[in-house]
N, C-alpha and C positions, 0 to 999 in steps of 0.2 A: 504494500500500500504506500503511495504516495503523496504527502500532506506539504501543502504550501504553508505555512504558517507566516504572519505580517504582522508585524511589531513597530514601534515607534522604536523600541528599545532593547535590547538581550546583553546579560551580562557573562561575560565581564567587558564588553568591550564598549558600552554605555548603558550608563542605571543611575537613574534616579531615585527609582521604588521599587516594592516589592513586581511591580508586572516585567520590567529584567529581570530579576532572578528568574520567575516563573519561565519564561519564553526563552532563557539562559538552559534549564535544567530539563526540560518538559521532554526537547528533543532527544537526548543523549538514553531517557530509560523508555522513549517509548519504541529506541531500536530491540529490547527483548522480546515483543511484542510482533516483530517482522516490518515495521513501521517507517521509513523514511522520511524525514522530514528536512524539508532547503527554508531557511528563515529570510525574508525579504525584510533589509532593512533601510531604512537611509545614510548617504554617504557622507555622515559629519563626519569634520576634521579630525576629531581625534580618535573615531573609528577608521578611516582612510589610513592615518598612521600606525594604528595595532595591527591591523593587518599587512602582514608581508608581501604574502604572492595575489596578486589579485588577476585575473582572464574576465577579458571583453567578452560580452556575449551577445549584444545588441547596441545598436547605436539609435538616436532618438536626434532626429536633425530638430527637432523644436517640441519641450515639453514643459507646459504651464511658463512660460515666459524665458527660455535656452536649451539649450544642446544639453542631451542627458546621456548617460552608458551607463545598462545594466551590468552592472560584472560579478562573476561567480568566485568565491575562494571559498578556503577550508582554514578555520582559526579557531584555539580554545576548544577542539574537541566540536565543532558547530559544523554544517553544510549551510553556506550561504549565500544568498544576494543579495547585493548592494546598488542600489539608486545613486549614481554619482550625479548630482546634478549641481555643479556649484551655486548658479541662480540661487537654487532655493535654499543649499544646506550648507553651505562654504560661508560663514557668519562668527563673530564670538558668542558669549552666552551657553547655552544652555538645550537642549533639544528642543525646551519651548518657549523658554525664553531670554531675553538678552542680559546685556553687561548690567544690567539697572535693574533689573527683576522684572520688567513689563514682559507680555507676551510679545513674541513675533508680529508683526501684524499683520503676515503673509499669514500663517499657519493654517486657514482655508487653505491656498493653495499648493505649500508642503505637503500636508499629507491629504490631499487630493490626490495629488501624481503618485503617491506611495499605492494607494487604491486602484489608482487607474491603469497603474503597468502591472498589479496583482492580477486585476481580471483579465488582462492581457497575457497573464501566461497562464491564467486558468482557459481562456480561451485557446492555445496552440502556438504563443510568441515564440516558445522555444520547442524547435519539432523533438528536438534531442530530449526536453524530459517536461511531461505536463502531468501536473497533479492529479491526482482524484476526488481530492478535497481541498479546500479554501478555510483556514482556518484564522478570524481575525481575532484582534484584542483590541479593546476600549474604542472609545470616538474616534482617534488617529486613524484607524485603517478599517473603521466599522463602512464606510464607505462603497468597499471593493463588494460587496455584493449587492451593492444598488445598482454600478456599471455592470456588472455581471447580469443583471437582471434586464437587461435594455442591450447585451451583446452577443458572442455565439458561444459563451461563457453560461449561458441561464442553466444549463444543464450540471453543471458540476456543482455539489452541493458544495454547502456552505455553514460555518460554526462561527460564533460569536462571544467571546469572553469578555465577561460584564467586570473588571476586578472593582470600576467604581464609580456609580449612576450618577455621583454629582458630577461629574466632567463629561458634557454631552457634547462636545463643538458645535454649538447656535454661534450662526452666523447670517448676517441678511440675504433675504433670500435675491437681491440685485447680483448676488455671484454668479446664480445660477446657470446663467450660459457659458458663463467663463467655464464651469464645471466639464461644459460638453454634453449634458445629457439634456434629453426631451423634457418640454417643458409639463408632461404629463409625471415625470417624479415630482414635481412638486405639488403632490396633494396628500390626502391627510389620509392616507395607506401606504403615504414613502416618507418622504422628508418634513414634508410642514409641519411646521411648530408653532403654532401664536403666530402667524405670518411671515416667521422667520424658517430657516434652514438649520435642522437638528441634524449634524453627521451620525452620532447615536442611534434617534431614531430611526434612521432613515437605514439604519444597519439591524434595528429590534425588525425593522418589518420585512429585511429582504433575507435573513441569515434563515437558512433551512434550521437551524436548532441556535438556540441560547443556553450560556453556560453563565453560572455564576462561580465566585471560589470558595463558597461554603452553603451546604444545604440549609439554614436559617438565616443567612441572607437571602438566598432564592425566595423564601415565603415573605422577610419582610420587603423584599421590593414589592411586591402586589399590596400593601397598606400604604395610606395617604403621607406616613408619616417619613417612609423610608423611599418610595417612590420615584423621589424628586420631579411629582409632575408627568411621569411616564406610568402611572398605575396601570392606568386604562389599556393604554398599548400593551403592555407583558401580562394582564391579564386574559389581555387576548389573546396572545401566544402562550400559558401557560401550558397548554399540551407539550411545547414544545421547549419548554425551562427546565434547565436542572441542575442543582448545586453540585459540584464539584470540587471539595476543599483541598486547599493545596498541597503540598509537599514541600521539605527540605532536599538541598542536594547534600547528600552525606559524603560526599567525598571532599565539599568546600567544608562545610561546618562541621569539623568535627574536633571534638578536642584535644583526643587522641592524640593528632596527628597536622594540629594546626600551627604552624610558623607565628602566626600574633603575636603566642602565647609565652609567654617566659617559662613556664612547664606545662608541658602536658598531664594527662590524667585524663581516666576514665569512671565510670557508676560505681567501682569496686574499689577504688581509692581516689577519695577526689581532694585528701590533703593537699596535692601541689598546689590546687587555686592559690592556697594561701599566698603563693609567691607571685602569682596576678594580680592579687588584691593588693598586695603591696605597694607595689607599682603601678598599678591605677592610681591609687591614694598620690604616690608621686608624682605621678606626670600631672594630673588636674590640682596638685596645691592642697589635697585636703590631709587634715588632721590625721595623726598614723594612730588612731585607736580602735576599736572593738565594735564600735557603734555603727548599725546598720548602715551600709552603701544603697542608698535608692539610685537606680540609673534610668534615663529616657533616651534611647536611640528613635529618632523620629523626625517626622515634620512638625513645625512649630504652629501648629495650625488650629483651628477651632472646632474642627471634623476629629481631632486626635486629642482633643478636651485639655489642651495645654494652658489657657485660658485659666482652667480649672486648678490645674496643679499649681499654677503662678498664685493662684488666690491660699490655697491652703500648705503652702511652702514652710512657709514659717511656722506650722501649726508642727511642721514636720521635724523640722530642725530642735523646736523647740523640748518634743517627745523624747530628743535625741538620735534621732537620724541624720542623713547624710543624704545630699545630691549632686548628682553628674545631670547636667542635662546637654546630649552631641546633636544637633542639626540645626537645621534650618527652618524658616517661613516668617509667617505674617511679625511686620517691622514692631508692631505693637508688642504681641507677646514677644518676642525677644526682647522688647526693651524692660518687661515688665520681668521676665526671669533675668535677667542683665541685675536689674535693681535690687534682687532677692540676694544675688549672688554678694553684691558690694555690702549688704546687711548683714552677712555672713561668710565671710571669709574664714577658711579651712576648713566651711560645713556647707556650703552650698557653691557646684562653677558649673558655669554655662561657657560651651565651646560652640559659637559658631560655623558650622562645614559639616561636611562629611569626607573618610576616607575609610575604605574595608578594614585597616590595619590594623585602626582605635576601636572599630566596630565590635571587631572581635576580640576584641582586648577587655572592650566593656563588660562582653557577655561573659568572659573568662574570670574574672574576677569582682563583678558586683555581685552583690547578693541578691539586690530584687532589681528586678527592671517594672517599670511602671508603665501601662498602657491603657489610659480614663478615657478612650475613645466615644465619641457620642454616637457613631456607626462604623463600624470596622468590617468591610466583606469578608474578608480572611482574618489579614495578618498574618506574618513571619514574622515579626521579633519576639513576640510568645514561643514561638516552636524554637527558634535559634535557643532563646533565655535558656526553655526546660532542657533542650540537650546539653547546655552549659554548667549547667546544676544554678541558675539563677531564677531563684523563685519571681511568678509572674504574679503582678497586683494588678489586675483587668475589669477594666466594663464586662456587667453580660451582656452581650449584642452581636450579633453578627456570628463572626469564626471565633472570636473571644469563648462565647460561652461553650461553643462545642470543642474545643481543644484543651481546656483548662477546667482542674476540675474543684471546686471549693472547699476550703481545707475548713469545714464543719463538722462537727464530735461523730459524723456516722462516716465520714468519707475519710477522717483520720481513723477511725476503728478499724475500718474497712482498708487500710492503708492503699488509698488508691487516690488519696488526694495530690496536689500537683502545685497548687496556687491558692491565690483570694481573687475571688469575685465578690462585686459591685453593684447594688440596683437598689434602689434609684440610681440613673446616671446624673448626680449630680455633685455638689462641693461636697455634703455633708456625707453620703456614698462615699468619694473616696479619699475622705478624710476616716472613717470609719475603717476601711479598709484596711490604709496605712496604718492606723491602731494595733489594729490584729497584727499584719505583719510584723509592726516591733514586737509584739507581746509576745510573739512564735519566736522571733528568734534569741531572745532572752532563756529560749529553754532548748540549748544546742541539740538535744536527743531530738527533740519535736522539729527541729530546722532540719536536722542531716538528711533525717525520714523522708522530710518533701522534696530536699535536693536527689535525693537517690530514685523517689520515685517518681517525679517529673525527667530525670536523666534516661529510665527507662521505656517513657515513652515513645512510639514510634510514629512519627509523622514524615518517612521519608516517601518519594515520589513513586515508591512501584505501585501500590495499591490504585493511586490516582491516575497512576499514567495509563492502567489497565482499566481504568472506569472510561478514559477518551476514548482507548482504544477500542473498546466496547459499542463508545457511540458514533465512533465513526463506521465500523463496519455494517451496523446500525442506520446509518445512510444508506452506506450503499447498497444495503439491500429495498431500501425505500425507496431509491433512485431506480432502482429495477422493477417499480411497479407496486412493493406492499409496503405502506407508508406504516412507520411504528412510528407513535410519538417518543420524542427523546426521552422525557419524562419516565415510559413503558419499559423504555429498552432499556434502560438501566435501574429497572426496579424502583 
């Protein structure tokens, strides 16, 4: 089997968020399966540079506004394509956006052409190898089945991974022609939105199946709450939704065997952290004693309830805790954890950025890692945490609550607890939370118990990649006349 898979992003050679990793790891275990997959991606500069050997495979005399080459290589373990189009993707910044933190303000027609040359090689562009599936992710490339739908493309089905419904790419719908397609996509069984142009949407209505990356996200996008305004559309397609929760790549995260790490260790001795924690403690400036390490690897954002954590900070510090908080977003909440940090110096630092190095560093040597998200489809840094023996403190919602399990007097009896979970999602939630957590780890038997059994966890990618591969076969045989809903086919 044959799977074109279209990304904005795969890691390691660019990642923003958890959907690289995903679209990084997905392809490598869905090869046990008989599975091929070629990744279409675009040809930023500092992808153009990771990659060594690169083969022309098409030339493109004018696409979305210059001269484009599709080219084939092999890098990091991937099968891939690359969109060289300077026009669109030869820029500083960011995949989406510039030196100043604004979006692109091309980004319609970025990944327009990422879509548009997808259904082109789902239609036959390359005689040498055409897919049998079309498989996109999020608004970037949700696209490529709307032109498929309007090309000689219509026939080869098509998948849709939802990792995160608030990011729909609305855009006016004046582009419309620029797009190239009949002015009959633009109605309210393709694209239109409030009179604008949903790339999203316009990808919910043409994908033969929708995936989300946790079954309790799949149900709460059909509520008003979770939705964002697209209820109505995937409830109409719910025959054809189905959660899919994600996987780690254990060959990157592991701690066994991780370079980060200043020692490795495994579920059966995880003494070495200590020598992580240490030097965590070191490199971010904080106090070298005893008292809980809270860490946030994340986006700085109001969807990952940072907002929240900035408020009850000090609540935190004050219990006698400790904070890391590594990444990036909204200028607000960084300045707001920025300000926590200068209130408390050697007990609270915020690093702006991100790089894999500290990532793994974080997860290797904190104790808890904090995630108060107000909707989370999946999540990976829960799963990295528990393989790291880093107890998770999480919203219920979304992948949070099905990955994580609440360290309550029957789930500790039961020794199968993992973490603390949160609900109400709000301050007082997990400020409660944080509670617990210190008060657990004041009683080292009670701490080791949930690091050992959160470390034995297993959320690596074979189960998941066998659920795709399930539903893509699952197409094909629908494409041959007996339509199963995705939903069906995968129980």
């Amino acid at each position: 089997m044959q799977i074109l898979s279209v990304a904005s992003e795969v890691f390691p050679l660019v990642k923003t968020g958890g959907l690289g990793d995903v679209t990084g790891a997905l392809p490598k275990y869905l090869r046990r399966f008989g599975i091929q997959m070629k990744t279409l991606v675009p040809g930023y500069p500092a992808l153009l540079r990771a990659v060594k050997a690169m083969e022309p495979v098409v030339q493109f005399d004018e696409l979305f506004g210059g001269p484009a080459t599709l080219l084939q290589a092999r890098a990091a373990d991937l099968d891939l394509l690359i969109l060289h189009a300077p026009a669109l993707y030869e820029r500083g910044g960011g995949p989406y956006i510039d030196d100043q933190g604004n979006d692109h303000p091309d980004n319609w027609k970025r990944f327009a052409a990422l879509s548009a040359v997808a259904a082109e090689i789902a239609g036959g562009l390359m005689p040498q190898w055409c897919p049998d599936i079309v498989h996109t992710h999020d608004w970037q490339s949700a696209l490529a089945s709307v032109y498929m739908r309007y090309s000689r493309a219509r026939h080869v089905p098509s998948v849709l991974t939802v990792h995160n419904l608030a990011f729909q790419g609305q855009f006016s719908a004046g582009i419309l022609p620029a797009l190239g397609l009949p002015p009959e996509s633009h109605g309210i069984d393709c694209l239109e939105y409030h009179g604008d142009i949903s790339f999203l949407k316009g990808g919910l209505q043409t994908a033969n199946a929708i995936t989300t990356v946790s079954p309790t996200y799949a149900r709460e996008i059909l509520t008003a709450e979770f939705g964002m305004g697209l209820e109505g559309v995937l409830n109409a397609r719910v025959r054809d939704l189905v959660g899919i929760v994600n996987g780690i790549d254990t060959s990157i995260w592991d701690p066994a065997s991780d370079a980060a790490l200043v020692e490795r260790y495994d579920y059966l001795d995880i003494t070495p952290r200590l020598a992580n924690r240490a030097r965590l403690q070191t490199e971010f400036g904080l106090d070298s004693d005893d008292c809980p390490i809270f860490a946030v690897v994340s986006r700085l954002t109001w969807q990952k309830g940072m907002d929240m954590l900035a408020t009850v900070a000090d609540d935190l510090v004050h219990r006698g805790g400790k904070l890391i908080v590594f990444g990036r977003g909204d200028h607000d909440i960084e300045d707001r954890l920025a300000g926590v940090a200068l209130r408390h110096p050697g007990r609270v630092a915020v690093r702006l950025g991100y790089d894999e190095h500290t990532a793994h560093l974080i997860h290797g040597g904190s104790d808890a890692i904090v995630q108060p998200s107000r909707f989370e489809p999946c999540g990976l840094t829960q799963l990295y945490a528990l393989r790291y023996g880093s107890v998770p403190v999480v919203s219920r919602t979304g992948g949070l609550s099905e990955t994580i399990i609440d360290a309550n007097d029957a789930a500790m009896s039961a020794r199968v607890a993992t973490g603390f979970q949160f609900h109400p999602v709000n301050e007082d939630g997990l400020k409660l939370a944080l509670h617990r957590a210190i008060a657990a780890f004041r009683d080292p038997r009670l701490w080791t118990r949930l690091q050992h059994q959160g470390m034995r966890a297993r959320f690596s990618w074979e189960r998941s990649a066998e659920r795709y591969a399930d539903l893509y076969a699952a197409l094909l045989v629908a494409r041959d006349g007996s339509h199963t809903p995705a939903s069906r086919a995968l129980g």
